[in-house]
C-alpha positions as a Markdown table, in Angstrom:
| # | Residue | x | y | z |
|---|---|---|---|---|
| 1 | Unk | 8.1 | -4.9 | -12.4 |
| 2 | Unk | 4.4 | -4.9 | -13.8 |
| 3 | Unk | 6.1 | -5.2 | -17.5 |
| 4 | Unk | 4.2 | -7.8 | -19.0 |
| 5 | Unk | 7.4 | -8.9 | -20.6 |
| 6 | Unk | 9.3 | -9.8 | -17.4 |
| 7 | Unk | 10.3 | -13.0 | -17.3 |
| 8 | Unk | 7.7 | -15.2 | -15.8 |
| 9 | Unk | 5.4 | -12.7 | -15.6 |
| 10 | Unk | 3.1 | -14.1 | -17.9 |
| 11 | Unk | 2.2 | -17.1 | -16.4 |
| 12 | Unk | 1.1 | -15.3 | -12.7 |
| 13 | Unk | -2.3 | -14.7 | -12.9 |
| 14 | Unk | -2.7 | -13.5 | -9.3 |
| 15 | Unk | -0.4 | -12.4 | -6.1 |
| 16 | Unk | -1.0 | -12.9 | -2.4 |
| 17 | Unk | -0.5 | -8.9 | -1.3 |
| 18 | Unk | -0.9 | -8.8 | 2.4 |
| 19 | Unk | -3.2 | -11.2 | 2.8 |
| 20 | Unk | -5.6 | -10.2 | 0.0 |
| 21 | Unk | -5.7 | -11.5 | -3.6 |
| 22 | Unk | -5.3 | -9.2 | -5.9 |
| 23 | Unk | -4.9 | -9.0 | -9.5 |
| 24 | Unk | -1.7 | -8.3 | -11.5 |
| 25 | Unk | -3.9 | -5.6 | -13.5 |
| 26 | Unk | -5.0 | -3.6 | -10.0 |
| 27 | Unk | -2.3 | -4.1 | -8.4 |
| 28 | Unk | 0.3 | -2.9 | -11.0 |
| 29 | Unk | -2.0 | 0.7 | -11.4 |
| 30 | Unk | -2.2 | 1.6 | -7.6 |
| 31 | Unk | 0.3 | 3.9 | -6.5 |
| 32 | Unk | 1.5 | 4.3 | -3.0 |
| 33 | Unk | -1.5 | 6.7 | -1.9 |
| 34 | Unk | -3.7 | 3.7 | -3.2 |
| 35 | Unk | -2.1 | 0.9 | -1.5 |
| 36 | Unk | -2.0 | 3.1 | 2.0 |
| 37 | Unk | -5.6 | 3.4 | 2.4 |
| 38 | Unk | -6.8 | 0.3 | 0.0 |
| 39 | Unk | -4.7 | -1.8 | 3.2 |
| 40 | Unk | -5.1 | 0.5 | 5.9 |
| 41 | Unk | -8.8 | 0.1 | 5.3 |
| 42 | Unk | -8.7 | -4.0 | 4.7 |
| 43 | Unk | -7.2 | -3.9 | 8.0 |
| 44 | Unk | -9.8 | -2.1 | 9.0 |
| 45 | Unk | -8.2 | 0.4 | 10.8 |
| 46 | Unk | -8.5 | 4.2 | 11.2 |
| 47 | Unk | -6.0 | 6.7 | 10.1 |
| 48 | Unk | -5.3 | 7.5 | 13.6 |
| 49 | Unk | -5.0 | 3.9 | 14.3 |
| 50 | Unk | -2.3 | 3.8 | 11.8 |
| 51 | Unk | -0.6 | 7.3 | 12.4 |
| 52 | Unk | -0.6 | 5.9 | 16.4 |
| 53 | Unk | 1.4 | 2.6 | 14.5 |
| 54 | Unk | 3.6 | 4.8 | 12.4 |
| 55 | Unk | 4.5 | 8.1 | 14.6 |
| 56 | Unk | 3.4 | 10.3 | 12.4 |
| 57 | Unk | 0.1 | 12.4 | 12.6 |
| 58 | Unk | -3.4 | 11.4 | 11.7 |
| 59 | Unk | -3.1 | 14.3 | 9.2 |
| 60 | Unk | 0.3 | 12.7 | 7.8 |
| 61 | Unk | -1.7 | 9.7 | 6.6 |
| 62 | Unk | -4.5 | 11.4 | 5.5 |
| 63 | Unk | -2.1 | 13.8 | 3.5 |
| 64 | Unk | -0.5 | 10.3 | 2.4 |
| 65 | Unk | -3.9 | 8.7 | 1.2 |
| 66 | Unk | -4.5 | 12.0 | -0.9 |
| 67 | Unk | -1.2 | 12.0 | -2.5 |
| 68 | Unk | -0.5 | 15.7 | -1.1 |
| 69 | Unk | 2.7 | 14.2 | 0.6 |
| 70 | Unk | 4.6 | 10.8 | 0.7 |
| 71 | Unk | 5.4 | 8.7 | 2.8 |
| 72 | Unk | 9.6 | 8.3 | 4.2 |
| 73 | Unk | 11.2 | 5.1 | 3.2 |
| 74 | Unk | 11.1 | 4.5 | 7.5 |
| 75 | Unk | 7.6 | 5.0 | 7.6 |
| 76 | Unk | 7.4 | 2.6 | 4.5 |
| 77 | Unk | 8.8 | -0.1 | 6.3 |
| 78 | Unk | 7.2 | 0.1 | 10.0 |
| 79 | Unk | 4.0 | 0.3 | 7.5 |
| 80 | Unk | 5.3 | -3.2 | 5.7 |
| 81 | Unk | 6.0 | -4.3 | 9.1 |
| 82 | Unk | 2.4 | -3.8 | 10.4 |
């Protein structure tokens, strides 16, 4: 989806990504460890804040955030949800 050549694309210059604008550019190089503590920390919320949200661990998200582990696809979306 951040191909340049997909249709449209070109004339987006910015997207609304939960609440903050971000840049196709930075948006398109963060990968999901990036994203997880990049909006976990816009939120302004700690990791055991989030974990607490989640059902997982403090050390789960921190594990997340260091790409040592990923996220499930459940976890993704209660994430999304929050």
């Amino acid at each position: 989806m951040c191909d340049p050549e997909f249709t449209g694309f070109e004339r987006l210059k910015t997207i609304k990504l939960f609440g903050e604008v971000t840049s196709i550019e930075e948006c398109c190089q963060m990968n999901i460890a990036d994203r997880i503590l990049y909006l976990r920390k816009s939120k302004g919320i700690s990791q055991e804040e989030l974990a607490d949200k989640v059902g997982v661990s403090r050390q789960a998200v921190s594990k997340w955030e260091s790409e040592q582990s990923m996220p499930d696809v459940e976890k993704i979306i209660i994430m999304s949800d929050y």
